[in-house]
C-alpha positions in Angstrom: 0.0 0.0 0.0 1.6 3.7 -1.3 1.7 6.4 1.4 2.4 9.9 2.0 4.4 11.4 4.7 2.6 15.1 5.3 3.9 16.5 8.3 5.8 16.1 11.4 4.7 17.6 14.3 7.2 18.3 17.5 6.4 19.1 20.9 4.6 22.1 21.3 2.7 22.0 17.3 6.0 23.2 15.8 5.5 21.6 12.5 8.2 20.6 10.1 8.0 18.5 6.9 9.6 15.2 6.5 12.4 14.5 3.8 13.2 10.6 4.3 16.3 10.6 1.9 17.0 7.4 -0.5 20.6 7.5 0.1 21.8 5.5 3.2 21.6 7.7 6.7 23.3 6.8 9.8 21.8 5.0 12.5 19.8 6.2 15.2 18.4 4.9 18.5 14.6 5.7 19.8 11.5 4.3 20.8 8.6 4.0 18.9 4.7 3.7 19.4 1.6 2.6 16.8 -1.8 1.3 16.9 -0.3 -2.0 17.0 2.3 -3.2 19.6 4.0 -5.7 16.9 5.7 -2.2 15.8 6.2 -0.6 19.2 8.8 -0.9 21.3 12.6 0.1 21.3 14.4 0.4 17.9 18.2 0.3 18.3 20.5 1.5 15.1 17.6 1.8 12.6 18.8 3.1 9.2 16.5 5.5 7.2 15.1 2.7 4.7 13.7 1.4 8.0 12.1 3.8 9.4 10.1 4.2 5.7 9.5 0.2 5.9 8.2 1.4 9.6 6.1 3.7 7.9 4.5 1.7 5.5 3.7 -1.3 8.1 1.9 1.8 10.2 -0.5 2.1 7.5 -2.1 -1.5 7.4 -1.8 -2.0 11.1 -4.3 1.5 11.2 -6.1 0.3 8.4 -6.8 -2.5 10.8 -7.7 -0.2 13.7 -9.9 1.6 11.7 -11.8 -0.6 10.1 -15.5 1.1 10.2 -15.2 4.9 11.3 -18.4 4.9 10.1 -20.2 2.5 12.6 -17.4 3.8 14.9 -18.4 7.5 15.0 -22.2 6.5 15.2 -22.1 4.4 18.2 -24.2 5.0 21.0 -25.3 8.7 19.2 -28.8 7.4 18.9 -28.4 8.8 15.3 -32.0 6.9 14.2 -33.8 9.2 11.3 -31.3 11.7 11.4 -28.9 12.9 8.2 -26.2 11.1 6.5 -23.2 11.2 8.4 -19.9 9.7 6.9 -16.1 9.3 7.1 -14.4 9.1 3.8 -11.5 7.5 4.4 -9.5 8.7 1.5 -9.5 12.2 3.5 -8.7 11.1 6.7 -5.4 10.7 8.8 -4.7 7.0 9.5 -2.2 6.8 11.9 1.0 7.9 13.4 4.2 7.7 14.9 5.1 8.8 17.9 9.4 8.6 18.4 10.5 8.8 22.1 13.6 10.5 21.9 15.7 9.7 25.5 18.8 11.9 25.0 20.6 14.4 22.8 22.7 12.4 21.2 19.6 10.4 20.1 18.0 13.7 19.1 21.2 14.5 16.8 20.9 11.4 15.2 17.1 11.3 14.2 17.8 15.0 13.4 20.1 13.5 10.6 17.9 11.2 9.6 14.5 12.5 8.7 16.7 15.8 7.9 14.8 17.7 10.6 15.7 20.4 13.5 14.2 19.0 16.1 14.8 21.4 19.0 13.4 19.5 22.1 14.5 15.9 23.1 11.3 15.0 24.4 9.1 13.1 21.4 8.1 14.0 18.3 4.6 12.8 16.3 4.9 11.7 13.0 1.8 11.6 10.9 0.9 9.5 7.8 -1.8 9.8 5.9 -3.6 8.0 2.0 -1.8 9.1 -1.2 -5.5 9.4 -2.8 -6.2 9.6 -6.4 -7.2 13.5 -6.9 -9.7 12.3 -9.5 -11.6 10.6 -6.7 -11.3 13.8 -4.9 -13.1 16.0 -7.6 -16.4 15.7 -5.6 -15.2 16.6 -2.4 -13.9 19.8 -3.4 -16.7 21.0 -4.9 -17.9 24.5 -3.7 -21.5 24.0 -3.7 -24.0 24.4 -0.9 -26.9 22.0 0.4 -30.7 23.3 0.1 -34.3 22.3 0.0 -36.8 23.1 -2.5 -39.2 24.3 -0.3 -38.4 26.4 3.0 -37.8 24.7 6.2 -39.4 26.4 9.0 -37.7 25.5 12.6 -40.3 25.0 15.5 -38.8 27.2 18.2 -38.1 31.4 17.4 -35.0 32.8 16.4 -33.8 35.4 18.5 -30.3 37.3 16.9 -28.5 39.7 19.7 -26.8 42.8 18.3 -25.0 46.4 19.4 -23.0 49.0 17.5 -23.2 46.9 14.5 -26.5 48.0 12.2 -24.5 47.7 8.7 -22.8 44.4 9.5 -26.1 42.4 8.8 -23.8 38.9 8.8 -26.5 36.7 10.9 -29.7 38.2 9.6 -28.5 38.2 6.1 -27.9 34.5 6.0 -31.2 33.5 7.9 -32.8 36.0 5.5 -31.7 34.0 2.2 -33.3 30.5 4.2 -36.7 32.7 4.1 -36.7 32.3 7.7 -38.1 35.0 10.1 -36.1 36.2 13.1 -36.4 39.1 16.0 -32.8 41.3 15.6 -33.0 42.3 19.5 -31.3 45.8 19.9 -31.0 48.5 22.2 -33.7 51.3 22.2 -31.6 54.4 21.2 -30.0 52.4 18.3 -33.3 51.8 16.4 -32.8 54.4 14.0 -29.6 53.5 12.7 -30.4 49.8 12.7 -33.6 50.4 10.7 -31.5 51.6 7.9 -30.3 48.4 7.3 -32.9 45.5 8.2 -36.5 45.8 7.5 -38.1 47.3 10.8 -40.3 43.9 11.0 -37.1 42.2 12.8 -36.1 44.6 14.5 -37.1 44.0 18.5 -35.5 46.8 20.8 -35.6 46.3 24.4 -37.3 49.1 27.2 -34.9 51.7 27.6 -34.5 50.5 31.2 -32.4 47.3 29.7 -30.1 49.7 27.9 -26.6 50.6 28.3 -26.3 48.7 31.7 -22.4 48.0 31.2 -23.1 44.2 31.4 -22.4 43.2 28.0 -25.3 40.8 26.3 -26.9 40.0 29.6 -29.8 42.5 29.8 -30.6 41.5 26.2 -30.1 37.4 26.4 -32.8 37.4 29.3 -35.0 39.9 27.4 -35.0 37.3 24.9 -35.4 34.6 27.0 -38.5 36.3 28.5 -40.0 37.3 25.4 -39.6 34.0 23.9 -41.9 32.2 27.5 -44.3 35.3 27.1 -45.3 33.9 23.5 -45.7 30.4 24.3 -42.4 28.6 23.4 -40.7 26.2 25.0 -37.5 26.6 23.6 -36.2 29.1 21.7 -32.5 30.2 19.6 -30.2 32.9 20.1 -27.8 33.5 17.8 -24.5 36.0 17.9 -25.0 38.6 15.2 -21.1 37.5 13.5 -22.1 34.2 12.2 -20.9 34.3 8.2 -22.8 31.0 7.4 -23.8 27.6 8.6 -22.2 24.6 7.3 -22.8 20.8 7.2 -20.0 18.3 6.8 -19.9 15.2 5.6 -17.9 12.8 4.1 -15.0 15.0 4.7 -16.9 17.6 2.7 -17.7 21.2 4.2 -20.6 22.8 2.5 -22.7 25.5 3.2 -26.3 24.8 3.8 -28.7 27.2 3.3 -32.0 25.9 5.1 -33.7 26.3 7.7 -33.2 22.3 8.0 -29.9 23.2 10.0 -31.8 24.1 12.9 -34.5 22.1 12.7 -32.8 18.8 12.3 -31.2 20.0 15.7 -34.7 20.9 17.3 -35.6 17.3 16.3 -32.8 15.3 17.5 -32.4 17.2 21.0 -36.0 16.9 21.0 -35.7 12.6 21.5 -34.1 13.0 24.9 -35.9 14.3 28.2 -32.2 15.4 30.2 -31.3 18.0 27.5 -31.5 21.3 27.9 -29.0 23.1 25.5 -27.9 22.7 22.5 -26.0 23.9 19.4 -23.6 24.0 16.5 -19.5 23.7 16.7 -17.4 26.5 15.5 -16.6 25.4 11.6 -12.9 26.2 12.4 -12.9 23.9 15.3 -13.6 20.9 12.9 -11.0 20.3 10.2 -11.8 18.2 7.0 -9.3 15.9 7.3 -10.4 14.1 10.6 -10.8 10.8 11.4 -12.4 9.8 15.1 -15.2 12.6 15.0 -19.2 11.6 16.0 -22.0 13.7 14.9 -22.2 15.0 18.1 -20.7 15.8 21.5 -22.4 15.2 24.4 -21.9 17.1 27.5 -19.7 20.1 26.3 -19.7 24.3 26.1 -22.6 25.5 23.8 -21.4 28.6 22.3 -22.9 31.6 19.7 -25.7 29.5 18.7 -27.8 28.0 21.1 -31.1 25.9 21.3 -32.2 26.5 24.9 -34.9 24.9 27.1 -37.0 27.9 28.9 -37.7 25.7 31.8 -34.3 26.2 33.1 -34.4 27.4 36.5 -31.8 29.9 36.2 -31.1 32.7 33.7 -27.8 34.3 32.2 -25.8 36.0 35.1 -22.4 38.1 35.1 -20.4 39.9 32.3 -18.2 37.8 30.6 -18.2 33.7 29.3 -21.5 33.8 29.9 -22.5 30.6 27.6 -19.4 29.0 29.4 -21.0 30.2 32.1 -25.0 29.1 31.9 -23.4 25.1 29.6 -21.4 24.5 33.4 -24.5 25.5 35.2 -26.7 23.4 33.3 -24.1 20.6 33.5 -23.5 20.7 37.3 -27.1 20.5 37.7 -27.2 16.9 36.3 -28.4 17.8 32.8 -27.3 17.3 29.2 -26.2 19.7 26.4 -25.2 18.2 23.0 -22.8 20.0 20.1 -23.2 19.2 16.9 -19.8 18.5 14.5 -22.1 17.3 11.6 -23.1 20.9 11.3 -21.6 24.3 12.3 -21.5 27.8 12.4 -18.7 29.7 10.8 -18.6 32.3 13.5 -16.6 34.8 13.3 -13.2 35.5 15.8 -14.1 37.2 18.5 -12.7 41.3 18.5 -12.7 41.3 15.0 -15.5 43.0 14.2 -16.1 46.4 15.6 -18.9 47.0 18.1 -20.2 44.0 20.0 -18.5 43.3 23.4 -15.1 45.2 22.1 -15.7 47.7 24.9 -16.3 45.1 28.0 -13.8 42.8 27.2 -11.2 45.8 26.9 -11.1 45.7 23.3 -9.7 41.3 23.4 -6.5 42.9 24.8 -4.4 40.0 27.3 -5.9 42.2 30.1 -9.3 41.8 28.5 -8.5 37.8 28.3 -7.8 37.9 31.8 -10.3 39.6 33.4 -12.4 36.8 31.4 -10.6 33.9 32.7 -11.0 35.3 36.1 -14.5 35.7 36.3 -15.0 32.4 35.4 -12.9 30.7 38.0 -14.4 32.8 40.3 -17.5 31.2 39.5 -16.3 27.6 38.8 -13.4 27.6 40.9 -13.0 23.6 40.9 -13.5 23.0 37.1 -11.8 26.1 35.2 -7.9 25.6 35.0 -5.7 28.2 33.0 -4.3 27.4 29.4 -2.4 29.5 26.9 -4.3 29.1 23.9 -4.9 31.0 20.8 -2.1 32.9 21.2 -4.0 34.4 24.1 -1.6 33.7 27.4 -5.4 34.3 29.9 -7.6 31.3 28.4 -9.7 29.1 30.4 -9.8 25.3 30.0 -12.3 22.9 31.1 -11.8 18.9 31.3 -15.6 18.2 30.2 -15.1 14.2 30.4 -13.5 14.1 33.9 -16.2 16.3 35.3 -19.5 15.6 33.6 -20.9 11.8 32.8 -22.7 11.0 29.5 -25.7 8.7 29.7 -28.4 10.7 27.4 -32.0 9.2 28.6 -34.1 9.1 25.3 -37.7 8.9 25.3 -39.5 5.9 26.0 -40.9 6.2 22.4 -37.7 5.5 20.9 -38.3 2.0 19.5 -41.4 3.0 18.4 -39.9 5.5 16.6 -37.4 3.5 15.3 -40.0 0.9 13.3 -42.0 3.6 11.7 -39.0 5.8 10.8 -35.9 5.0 8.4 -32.3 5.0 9.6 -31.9 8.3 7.7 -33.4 11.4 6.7 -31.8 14.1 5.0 -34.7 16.5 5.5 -34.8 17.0 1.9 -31.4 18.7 1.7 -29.7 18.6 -1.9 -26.3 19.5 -3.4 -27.0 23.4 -5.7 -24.1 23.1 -7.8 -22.6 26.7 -8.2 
């Protein structure tokens, strides 16, 4: 089986490429580690011509590992009726190396070797991956978007949160070309300048007496939340106001969708459980094509930006900063569920870029602003929030969600009723537009 050696990455995600030279190199000592232990273990005096047969043995030892990522990524998701989800393998990392390297001299060597400059002694990860045929790959690649030919109305309202941004119209432009109707909630004295941009019938702007309180979104996420129990709902969405698009991926294949199926294939499968009480998309950027071990859906994680939310909670937003950090722990500590959905995303936009917004509160996403974020959350979590650098931000929480929170979703007692009179999937209608 060919292969393809794509990068090496070395202690702290400084990536280098390989160049395995077919001249002779010298010898080199180290450990190594695969899915299989036949190939793991210590490797004394290895030439380069090895380390390539080690390589190639990698692949059909993951090839065994990984022998249905489909049934794999599906199991125990309850994923009964719900859209095709797939893992094409001709995409997908398949396995690695991962070279223990004990002292410097052993570090020189390897250095010499695989032609690198490995800095750190400590390990480095080697990554291997198909040579595909790009003619198989033509479809994959494609820019077109997934739609239905008649609008998809969700079941719960559509609530989109905005300030200092009236001509940025990302959000409400996108839910606009679903034909879907929304409320664009606002602040009072902003009205004018907002009705310059998005027909008036969206517009919702809160009493005056919600207004420039100085606590970021929190006046205006429980306005919404309110407003949404006063008109009967049970649940309802709010949505940031920097959200370029929503995306489903499958296959490998990121597409925009353009339906108001996104949310209500979400409504519909959060609605099968009785413990859940938020839900939502994953950030696009946070799911890369090329994956491998990815389910549909996480269960018991942060619900961020786009958020299906149960109004029988018996708490509301609270504070100034992290605030969906915030109400997901809440929910979580109090013994219910929230599920994230991979399958299909939001392509929000990085926080701070984008004028108006929280820029002000959050001290314009300085480090100090980072900080002061971080803080408030450990202040209000102190035994689950731990520090992290991340993003390039040094002040970043970071939450263990599978050592703190279990995962037994209870489904409802329907279910294999359900199951009989219902396929194994539905794709709610959605079809490839070629563009």
């Amino acid at each position: 089986m060919s292969f393809v050696l794509k990068k090496a990455t070395i202690c702290y995600n400084v990536k280098s490429n390989i160049k395995l030279s077919k001249k002779e190199k010298p010898f080199v000592k180290l450990y190594l580690r695969t899915h299989e232990d036949n190939y793991a273990g210590e490797v004394v005096q290895r030439p380069a011509s090895v380390v390539k047969e080690l390589l190639e043995k990698l692949i059909i030892s993951s090839c065994k590992y990984q022998r249905d990522p489909i049934k794999d990524n599906l199991k125990d998701c309850y994923w009964h009726n719900m859209i095709q989800y797939e893992i094409c393998p001709l995409r997908c990392k398949i396995g690695w190396l991962i070279l223990h390297i004990p002292a410097q001299e052993d570090l020189d060597e390897l250095n010499k070797v695989l032609q690198m400059d490995i800095k750190k002694k400590t390990s480095a990860t080697i990554s291997t991956y198909y040579k595909v045929d790009k003619e198989k790959l033509k479809f994959y690649k494609q820019k077109d978007f997934w739609q239905t030919d008649t609008i998809i109305k969700p079941k719960y309202p559509i609530y989109i949160l905005s300030k200092g941004r009236p001509k940025l119209r990302m959000t409400p432009k996108y839910i606009e070309e679903m034909g879907l109707n929304y409320f664009l909630v606002i602040e009072e004295q902003e009205l004018v300048e907002y009705a310059k941009y998005t027909d008036q019938k969206y517009l919702l702007p809160m009493p005056k007496k919600l207004c420039n309180l100085g606590q970021g979104g929190i006046p205006a996420r429980n306005f919404i939340w309110q407003h949404s129990i006063d008109n009967g709902h049970n649940k309802h969405w709010i949505l940031d106001d920097n959200i370029a698009g929503f995306h489903r991926l499958n296959k490998n294949c990121r597409r925009y969708i353009k339906s108001g199926a996104v949310f209500k294939i979400i409504e519909d499968y959060t609605d099968l459980f009785k413990n859940v009480r938020l839900s939502g998309m994953q950030y696009s950027s946070m799911v890369p094509e090329i994956t491998l071990n990815r389910p549909p859906v996480i269960i018991n994680s942060r619900i961020y930006s786009c958020i299906l939310i149960d109004n029988s909670l018996p708490f509301r937003w609270r504070g100034k900063y992290n605030e969906d950090t915030d109400l997901s722990l809440r929910v979580l500590k109090q013994g219910d569920y929230t599920i994230l959905f991979n399958c299909l995303q939001c392509n929000k936009q990085t926080s701070g870029s984008c004028k108006g917004g929280n820029q002000e509160i959050y001290k314009g996403y300085t480090q100090d602003g980072y900080k002061t974020k971080f803080m408030a959350l450990k202040e209000m979590h102190p035994l689950i929030v731990e520090k992290c650098a991340k993003f390039g931000k040094e002040w970043h929480h970071y939450i263990d969600y599978n050592k703190h929170f279990k995962k037994d979703l209870i489904i409802k007692d329907d279910i294999e009723t359900f199951k009989k009179i219902l396929g194994p999937t539905n794709d709610y209608g959605l079809k490839i537009i070629n563009t």
